[in-house]
N, C-alpha and C positions, 0 to 999 in steps of 0.2 A: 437621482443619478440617471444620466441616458442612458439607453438599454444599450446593450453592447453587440454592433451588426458585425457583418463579413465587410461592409463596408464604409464603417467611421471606426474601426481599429484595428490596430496591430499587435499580435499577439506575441510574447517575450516566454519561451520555454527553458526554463532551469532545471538539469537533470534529467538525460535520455537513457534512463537506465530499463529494468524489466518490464513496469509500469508505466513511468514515461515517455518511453517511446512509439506504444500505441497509440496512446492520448493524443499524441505529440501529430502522429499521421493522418487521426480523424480527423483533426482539426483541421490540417492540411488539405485535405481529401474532397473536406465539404466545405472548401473555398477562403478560409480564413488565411489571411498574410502572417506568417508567422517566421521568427528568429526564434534558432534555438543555441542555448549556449551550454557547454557538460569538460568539466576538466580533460575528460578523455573528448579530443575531437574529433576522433574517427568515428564515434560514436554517434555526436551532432553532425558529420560530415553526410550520415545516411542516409536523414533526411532532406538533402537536396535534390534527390531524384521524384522527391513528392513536391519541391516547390518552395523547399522551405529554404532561408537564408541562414549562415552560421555568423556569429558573434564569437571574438577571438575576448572578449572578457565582459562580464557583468557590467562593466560602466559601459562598456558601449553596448550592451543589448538595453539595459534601462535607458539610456539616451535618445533612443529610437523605438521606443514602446510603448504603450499607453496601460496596456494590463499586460501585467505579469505573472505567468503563474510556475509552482517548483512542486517539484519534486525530488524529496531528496531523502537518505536514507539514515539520517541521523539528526538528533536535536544542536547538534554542536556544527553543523553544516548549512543547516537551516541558520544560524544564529551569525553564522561566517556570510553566508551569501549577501543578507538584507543587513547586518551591521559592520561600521566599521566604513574608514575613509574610501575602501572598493568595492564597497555593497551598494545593493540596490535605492537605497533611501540617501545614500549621501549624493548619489547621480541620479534620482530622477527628475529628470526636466521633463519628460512626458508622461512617466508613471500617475495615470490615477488611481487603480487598483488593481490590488494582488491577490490574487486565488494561491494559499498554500494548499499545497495536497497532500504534504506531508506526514509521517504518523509520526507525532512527537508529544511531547509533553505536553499538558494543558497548560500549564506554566510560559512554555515556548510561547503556543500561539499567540496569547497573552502579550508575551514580553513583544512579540513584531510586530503587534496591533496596535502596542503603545509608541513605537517606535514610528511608525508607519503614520499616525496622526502627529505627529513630532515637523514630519515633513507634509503635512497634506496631502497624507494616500491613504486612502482606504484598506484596510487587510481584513480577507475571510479565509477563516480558515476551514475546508473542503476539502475530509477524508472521501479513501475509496475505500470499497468491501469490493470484493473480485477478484479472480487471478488472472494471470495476462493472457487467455483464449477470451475471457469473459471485456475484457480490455479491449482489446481487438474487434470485437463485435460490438462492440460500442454497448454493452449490457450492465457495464456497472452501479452499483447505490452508491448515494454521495452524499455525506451526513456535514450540513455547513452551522460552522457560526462566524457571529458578525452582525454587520445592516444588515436589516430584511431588507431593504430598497436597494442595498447594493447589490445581495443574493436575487433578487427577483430579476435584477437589471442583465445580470451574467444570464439568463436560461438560455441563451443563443447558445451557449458554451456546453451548458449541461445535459442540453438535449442531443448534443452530439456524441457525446462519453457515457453518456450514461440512461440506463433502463428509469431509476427511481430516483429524486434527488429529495433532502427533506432538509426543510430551518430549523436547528435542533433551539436556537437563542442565541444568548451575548457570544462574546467571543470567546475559546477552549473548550465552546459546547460540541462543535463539530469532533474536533481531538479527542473529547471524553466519550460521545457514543462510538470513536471508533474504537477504544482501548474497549469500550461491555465486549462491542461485536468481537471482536479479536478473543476474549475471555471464552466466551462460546466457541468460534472455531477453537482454539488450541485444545481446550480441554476438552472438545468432541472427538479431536483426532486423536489425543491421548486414552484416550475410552475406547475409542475403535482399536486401536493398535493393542491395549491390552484382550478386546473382546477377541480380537484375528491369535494371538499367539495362544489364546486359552482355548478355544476352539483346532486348534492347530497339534497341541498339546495331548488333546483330550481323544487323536485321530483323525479329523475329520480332513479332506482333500482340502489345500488349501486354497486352488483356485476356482474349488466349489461352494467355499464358504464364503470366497470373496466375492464371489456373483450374486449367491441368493442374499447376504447381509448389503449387497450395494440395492437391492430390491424394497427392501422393507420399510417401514415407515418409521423407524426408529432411526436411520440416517439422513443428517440433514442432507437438502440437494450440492451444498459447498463440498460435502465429502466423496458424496459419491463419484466423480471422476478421477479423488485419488483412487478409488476401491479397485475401480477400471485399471488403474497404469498399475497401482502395485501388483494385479495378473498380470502383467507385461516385466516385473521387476525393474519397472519405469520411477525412477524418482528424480528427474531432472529435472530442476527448479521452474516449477510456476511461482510460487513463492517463497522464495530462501529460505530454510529452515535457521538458517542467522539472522535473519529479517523475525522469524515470529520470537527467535529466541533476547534481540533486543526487543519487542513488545509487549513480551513475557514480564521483563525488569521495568518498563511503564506502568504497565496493567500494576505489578507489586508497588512500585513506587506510588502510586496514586492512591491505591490502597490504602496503605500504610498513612502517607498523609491527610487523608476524609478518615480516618479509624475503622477500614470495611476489612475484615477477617476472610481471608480466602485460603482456605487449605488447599482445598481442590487445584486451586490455579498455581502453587506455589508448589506440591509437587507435580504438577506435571512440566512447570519451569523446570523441574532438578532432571526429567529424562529428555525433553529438548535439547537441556543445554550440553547434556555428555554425548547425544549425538552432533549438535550443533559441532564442539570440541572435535571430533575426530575430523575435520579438515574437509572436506569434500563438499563440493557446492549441489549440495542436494534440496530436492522437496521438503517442506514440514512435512509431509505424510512419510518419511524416513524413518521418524520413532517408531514406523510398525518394524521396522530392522531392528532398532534397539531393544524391542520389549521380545522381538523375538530370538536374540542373542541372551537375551536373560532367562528365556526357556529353555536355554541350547537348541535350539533348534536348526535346522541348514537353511541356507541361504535359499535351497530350492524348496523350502514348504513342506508340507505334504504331512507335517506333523510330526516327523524324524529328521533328525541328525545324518 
């Protein structure tokens, strides 16, 4: 595959949503021609002050693109975008390859990769680990499967977005290391949330156990800037706590399918999801609210009601 410049392509962005929208500006930023197209178009509209062009539908952004890449927030969206008579594979005349970035099913990946050689496009599929400060700083891991010669051919791309990118293999390799990673975060933050409301419980000032426990070497670096906002009673989404709470039911469903036994991940899905449930578009680091509702504790900490 030719390697892919600022200057023999045009880049097709699907999905300006928490995550794609940064991706979306780097790209822009550091000279690449890009259209972006998102059912909400005020959304894709925002990137034209960075340069970028908007596409009023999928046929016409694949018509005028050569790679494409999505982001999107469900297996069943990803599945709408690239199949079907107004998806991306039934109108690529210029598509050669798709970078998804979606966190979806290894099944998914799968099925668009099979689809996507159906018409003579390449698909890789290239998760992200980050949340969107980390996004923005162009600092993200990006865990691809697919070609090696296509993934080596994209790094103009990668090195723009991202700190570390790795070829995990075939295709649904990328999707599968990001559901382990995902594993790790969720059930880290559900361990912190319970360690803050037991400590909180137990007396201790709560936005003095949140500074020295954001210190220590027993939190990963992904947590420690929630540890920062929940001292601020900051939980406005870097990463939707509905976002980890459908990755939660990936991570299970996958499970479940390979025969891998996870208690651990399975309950800390059941307190995601009952904060997930109460409506509010908050941070995953929120269940420190939930687990501290189950202490009764107040809203303001401090280890009392």
């Amino acid at each position: 595959m030719k390697p892919i410049t600022q200057e023999n392509s045009r880049l097709g962005f699907i999905g300006i949503g928490y995550m794609g929208r940064p991706i979306a500006r780097r790209l822009l930023e550091s000279g690449f021609k890009l259209t972006a197209y998102d059912r909400d178009s005020g959304k894709a509209a925002d990137l034209i002050r960075y340069g970028g062009t908007i596409a009023q539908s999928v046929s016409e952004l694949s018509s005028s693109c050569n790679v494409v890449l999505s982001c999107l927030p469900t297996d069943e969206a990803v599945l709408e975008i690239y199949g079907g008579s107004d998806g991306i594979f039934a109108n690529a005349h210029r598509v050669s390859l798709v970078i998804d970035l979606s966190t979806v099913n290894p099944e998914t990946s799968r099925e668009i990769s099979k689809q996507g050689s159906e018409h003579g496009v390449e698909v890789l599929d290239v998760t992200i680990s980050g949340s969107t400060p980390v996004a923005e700083k162009g600092l993200l891991t990006l865990f691809g499967g697919g070609n090696k010669e296509c993934f080596d051919g994209a790094e103009s791309i990668f090195r723009v977005i991202a700190k570390k990118y790795f070829h995990l293999g075939p295709s649904g390799s990328g999707a599968t290391m990001k559901l382990v990673v995902n594993t790790l975060l969720g059930i880290g933050m559900q361990a912190i949330a319970e360690a803050v409301a037991l400590g909180e419980k137990a007396g201790l000032d709560r936005n003095r156990l949140l500074d020295v426990l954001s210190q220590t070497a027993v939190v990963a670096q992904a947590h420690v800037g929630k540890l920062e906002r929940a001292m601020k009673s900051d939980y406005s989404p870097q990463f939707p706590i509905r976002l980890m709470n459908k990755d939660f039911g990936l991570i299970l469903n996958l499970a479940a399918a390979v025969g891998a036994r996870m208690p651990a991940a399975g309950a800390a899905f059941e307190i995601n999801a009952r904060q997930s449930d109460e409506g509010a578009e908050q941070d995953f680091s929120a269940v420190i609210l939930q687990m501290e509702k189950f202490a009764h504790l107040g809203s303001n900490g401090n280890g009392r009601t």
